[in-house]
N, C-alpha and C positions, 0 to 999 in steps of 0.2 A: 626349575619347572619350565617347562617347553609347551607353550599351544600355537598349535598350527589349525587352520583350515582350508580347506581345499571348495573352489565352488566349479561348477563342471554344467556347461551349456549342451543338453542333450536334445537331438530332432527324431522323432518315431518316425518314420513313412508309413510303416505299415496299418498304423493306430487310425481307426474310421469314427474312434468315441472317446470322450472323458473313460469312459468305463474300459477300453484298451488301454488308454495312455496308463490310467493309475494302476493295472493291472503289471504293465513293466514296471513302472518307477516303482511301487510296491515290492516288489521283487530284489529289485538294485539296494534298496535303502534297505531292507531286511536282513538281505543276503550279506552286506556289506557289515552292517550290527553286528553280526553272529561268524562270521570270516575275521575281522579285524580287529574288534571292538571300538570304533568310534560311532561317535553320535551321528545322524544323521537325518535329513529331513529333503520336503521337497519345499524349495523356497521362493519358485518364481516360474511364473505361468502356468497359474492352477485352474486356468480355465480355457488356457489352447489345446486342441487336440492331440497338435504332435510335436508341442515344444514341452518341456521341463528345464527348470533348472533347480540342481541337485546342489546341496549343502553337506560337506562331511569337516566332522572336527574333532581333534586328539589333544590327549597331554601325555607328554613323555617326562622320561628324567632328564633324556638329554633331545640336543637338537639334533642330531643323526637319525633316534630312533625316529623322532616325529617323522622328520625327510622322507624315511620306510615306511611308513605307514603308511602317509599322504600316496604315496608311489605304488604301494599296492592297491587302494584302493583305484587307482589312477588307471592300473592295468587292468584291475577288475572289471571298470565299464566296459571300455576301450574292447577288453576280448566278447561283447556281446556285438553279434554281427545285427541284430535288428534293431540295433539305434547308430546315430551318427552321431559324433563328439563335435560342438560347434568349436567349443572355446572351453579352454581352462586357466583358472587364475589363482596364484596361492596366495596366501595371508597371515602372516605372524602375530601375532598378540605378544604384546612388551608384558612381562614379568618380573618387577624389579631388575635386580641384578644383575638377572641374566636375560634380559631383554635385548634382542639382534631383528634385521631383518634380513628375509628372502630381498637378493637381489641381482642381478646379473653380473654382479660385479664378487656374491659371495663363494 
């Protein structure tokens, strides 16, 4: 078993309120559920107008599939032209046995 997550620093410009910003992120984390199936949430600046940052997480059987996953969702944001991608970070979870990390070296 393979858990990865994905965390992804997003900027709205265009959001003038809490009630715009959660109206995209709303949108991203729903759309993403029902496109991908990972879990998803918004996990950091719940009270800037035009920051978010966005949490997605999978289990695969293997570590490739995860890799795909994370990557779809990755392109997912990325193709919505009214936000801007600050930063993204991946994160592996050790699972026994098959416990590996993302690393630039994998």
């Amino acid at each position: 078993m393979y858990v990865a997550a994905l965390e992804i620093e997003i900027h709205l410009p265009a959001a003038r309120s809490l009630k715009a910003k959660r109206s995209v992120v709303r949108h991203l984390i729903e759309a993403a559920r029902q496109r991908f199936g990972v879990s998803a949430s918004e996990v950091a600046h719940h009270d800037r107008w035009q920051r978010a940052g966005l949490g997605f997480s999978v289990v695969a059987p293997s570590a490739a599939q995860a890799q795909r996953m994370l990557e779809q969702v990755e392109r997912f944001v990325w193709s919505h032209p009214e936000i801007e991608v600050i930063s993204t970070d991946r994160h592996w979870v050790e699972t026994g046995d098959n416990a590996w990390s993302l690393s630039p070296e994998s």
